[in-house]
C-alpha positions in Angstrom: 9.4 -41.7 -2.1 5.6 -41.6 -2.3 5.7 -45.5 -1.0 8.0 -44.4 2.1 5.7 -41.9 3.1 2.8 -44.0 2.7 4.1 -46.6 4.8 4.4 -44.6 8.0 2.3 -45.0 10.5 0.9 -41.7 10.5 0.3 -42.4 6.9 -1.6 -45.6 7.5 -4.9 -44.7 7.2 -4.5 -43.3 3.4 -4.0 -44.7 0.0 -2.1 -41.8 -1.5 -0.9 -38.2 -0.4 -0.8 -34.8 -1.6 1.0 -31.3 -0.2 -0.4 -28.1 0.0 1.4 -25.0 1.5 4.3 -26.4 0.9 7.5 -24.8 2.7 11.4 -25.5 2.0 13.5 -23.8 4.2 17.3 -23.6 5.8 17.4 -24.5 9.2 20.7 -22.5 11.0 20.5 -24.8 13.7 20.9 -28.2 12.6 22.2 -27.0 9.4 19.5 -28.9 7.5 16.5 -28.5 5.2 13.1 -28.6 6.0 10.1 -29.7 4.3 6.5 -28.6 5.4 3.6 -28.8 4.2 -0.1 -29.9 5.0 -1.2 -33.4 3.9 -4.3 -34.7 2.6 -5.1 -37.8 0.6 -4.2 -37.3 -3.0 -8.1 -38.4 -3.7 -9.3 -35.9 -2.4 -11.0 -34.5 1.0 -10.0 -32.0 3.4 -10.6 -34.5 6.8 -6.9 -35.4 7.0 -6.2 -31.8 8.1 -2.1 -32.4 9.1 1.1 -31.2 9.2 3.8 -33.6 7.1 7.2 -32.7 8.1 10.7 -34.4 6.5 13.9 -33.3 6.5 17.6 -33.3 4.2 20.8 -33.3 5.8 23.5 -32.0 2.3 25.2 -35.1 2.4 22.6 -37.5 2.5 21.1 -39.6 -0.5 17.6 -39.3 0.7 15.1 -36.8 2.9 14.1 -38.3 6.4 10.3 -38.4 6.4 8.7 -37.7 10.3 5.2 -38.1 9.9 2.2 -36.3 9.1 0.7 -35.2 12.5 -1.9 -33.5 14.2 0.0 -31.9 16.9 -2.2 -31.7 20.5 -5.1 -33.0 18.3 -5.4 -30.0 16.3 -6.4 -30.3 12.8 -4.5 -27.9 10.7 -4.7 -27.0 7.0 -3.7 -24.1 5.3 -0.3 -22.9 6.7 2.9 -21.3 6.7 6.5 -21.0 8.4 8.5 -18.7 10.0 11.9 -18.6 10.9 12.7 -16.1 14.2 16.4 -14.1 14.2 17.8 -16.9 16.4 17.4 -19.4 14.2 14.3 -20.7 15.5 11.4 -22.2 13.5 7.2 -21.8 13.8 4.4 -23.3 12.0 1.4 -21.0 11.7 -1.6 -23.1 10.3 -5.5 -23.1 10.9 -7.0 -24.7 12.8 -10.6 -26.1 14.4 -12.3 -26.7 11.0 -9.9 -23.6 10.0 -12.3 -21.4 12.7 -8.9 -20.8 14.9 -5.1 -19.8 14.2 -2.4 -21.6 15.7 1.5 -21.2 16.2 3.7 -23.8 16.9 7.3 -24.1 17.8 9.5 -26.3 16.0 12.0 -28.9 17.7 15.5 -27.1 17.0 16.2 -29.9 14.6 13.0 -29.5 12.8 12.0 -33.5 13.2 8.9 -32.6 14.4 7.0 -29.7 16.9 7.8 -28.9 20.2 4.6 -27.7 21.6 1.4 -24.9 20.3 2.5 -21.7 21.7 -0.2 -19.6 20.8 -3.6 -19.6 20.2 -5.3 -16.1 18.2 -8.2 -14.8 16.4 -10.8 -17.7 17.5 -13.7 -18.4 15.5 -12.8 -15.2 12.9 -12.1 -17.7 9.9 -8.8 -16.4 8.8 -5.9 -18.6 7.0 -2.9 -18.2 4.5 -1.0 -16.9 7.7 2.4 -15.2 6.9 4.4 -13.7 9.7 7.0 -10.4 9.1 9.3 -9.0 11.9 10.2 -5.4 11.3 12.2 -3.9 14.4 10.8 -5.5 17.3 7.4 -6.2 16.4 6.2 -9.6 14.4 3.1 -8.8 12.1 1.0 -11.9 11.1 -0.8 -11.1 8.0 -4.0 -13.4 7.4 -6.8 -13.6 4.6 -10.3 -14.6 5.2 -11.7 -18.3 4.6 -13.9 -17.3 1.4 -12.8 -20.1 -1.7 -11.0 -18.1 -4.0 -12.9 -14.9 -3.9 -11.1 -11.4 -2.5 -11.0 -10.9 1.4 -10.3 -7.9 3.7 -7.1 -8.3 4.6 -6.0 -8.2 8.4 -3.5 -8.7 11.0 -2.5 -8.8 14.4 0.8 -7.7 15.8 3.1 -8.6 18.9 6.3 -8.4 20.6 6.8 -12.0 21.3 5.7 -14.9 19.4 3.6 -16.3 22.0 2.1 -12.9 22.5 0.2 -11.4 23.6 -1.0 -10.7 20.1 -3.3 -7.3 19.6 -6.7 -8.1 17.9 -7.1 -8.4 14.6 -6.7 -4.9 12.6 -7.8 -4.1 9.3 -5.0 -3.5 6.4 -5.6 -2.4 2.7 -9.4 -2.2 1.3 -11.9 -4.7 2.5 -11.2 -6.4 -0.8 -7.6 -6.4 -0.7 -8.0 -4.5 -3.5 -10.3 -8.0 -5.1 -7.4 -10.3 -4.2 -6.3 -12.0 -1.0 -3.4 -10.9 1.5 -0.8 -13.6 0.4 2.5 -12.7 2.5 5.0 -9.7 3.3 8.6 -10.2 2.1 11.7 -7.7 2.3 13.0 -6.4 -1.2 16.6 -7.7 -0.3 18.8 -8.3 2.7 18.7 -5.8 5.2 16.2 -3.7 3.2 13.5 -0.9 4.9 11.2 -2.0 2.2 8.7 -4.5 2.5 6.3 -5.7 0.0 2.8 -7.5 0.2 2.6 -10.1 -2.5 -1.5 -10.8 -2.6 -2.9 -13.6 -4.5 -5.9 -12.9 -7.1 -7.6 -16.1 -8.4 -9.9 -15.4 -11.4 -10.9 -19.1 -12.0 -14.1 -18.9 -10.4 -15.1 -15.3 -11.6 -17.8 -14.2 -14.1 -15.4 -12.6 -16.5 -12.3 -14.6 -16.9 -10.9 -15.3 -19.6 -7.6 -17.5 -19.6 -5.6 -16.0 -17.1 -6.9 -16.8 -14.1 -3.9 -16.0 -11.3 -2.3 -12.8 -11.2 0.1 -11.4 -8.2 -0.3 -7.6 -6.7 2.7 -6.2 -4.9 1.5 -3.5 -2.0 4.4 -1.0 -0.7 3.9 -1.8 3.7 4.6 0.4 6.0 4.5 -0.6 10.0 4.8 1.3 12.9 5.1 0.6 16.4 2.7 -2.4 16.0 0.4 -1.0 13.0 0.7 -1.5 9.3 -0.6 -0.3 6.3 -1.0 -0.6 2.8 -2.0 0.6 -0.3 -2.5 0.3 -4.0 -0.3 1.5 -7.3 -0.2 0.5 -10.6 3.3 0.6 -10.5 6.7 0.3 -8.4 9.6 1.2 -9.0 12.7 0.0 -7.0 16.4 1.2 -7.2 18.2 -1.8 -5.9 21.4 -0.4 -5.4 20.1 2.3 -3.2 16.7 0.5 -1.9 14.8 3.5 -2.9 11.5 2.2 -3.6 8.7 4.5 -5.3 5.2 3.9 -5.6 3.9 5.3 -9.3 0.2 6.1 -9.4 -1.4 7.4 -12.7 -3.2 10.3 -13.1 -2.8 13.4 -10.8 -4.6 14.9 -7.9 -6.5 17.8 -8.9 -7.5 18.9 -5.5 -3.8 18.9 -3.9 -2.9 22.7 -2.8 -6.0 23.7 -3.8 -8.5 26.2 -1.3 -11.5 24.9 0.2 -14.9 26.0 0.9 -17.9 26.0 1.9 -21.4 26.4 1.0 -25.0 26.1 1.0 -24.4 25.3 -2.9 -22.1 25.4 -5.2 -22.4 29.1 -6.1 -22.1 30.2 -2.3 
């Protein structure tokens, strides 16, 4: 309950609590759930700037609460998990007044974090970091730190989650097409298609009207370390096959055309 949580001592300098980035995830290991999120003061305020973990063994009548920390001292806001092949889990969250990007390694039974492993991207201002392992590369995928308003969306890419990680690449448009990266996802189990879901919040713009969230879906390809991805207005998937295909209207009037060229147009 809200009172439990409240009473911890990493709790104690609060009145009430709210969750942001919230995460709910199977743990292989300890064959428990996990609940991540960051915490602030339901008031209000970003100063709290930490990472509330609890956890629920199926069986049990309640969730075990560990705290809301700040692990090494680092503040950390906007975040995300990630869960490797074997099983083991990684926070990815901002850090440094959200200037930096960490990644932490979980304790195997999730009751808290074992120790920052990497440090990347300092003082570029990215967040809403979401992590995809295609072969034997991870690709973290990170927005910009701009409110709700369209970023470029980048990434960096590695072999090993505590790197080294490459420097940070562009991917998409430098708008992300007016929306922000949000995070890469497989169509299905064991699927070669892979699919970035970016966020575009309209609350704050000129022209909107009542809707004010809307989702894009991106078609990624990756490659030895590099991704990319592009807009449609349309995808269609064949589940049964995992045949994805990317519909864009109109047609290219230039394709298999010749070339030339001139002084002007009559040359």
């Amino acid at each position: 309950t809200v009172d439990d949580i409240l009473a911890h001592e990493t709790c104690k300098d609060i009145k009430d609590i709210r969750f942001e980035s919230v995460n709910f995830k199977y743990n292989p290991k300890a064959n428990n759930f996990g609940f991540i999120a960051h915490a602030e003061p339901g008031s209000g305020g970003y100063d709290f700037a930490r990472i509330s973990i609890a956890t629920y063994t199926p069986g049990d009548e309640k969730m075990v609460f560990h705290g809301a920390v700040r692990p090494g001292g680092d503040d950390v806001r906007d975040l995300n998990t990630f869960i490797d092949d074997d099983g083991t889990g990684y926070i990815m969250g901002a850090t440094h007044g959200n200037a930096d990007l960490a990644i932490y390694r979980l304790k195997e039974d999730w009751s808290g974090i074992e120790k920052r492993i990497a440090l990347l991207n300092p003082g570029k201002w990215r967040e809403l970091p979401n992590i995809l392992k295609v072969d034997d590369y991870y690709y973290l995928f990170t927005s910009g730190c701009a409110g709700w308003y369209p970023t470029p969306g980048m990434y960096n890419s590695a072999t090993n989650m505590e790197g080294p990680w490459s420097d940070l690449r562009n991917v998409g448009n430098l708008t992300t097409f007016s929306s922000q990266s949000g995070y890469g996802f497989y169509l299905k189990k064991d699927s070669t298609n892979y699919i970035m879901n970016s966020y575009r919040w309209m609350g704050n713009w000129k022209d909107a009207t009542v809707r004010t969230t809307q989702s894009l879906h991106f078609p990624i390809t990756v490659s030895d370390g590099y991704a990319f991805y592009d807009y449609f207005e349309e995808l269609l998937y064949n589940w049964d096959e995992d045949v994805l295909v990317p519909v864009q209207r109109g047609r290219n009037l230039s394709q298999n055309r010749p070339t030339s060229y001139g002084k002007n147009a009559n040359d």
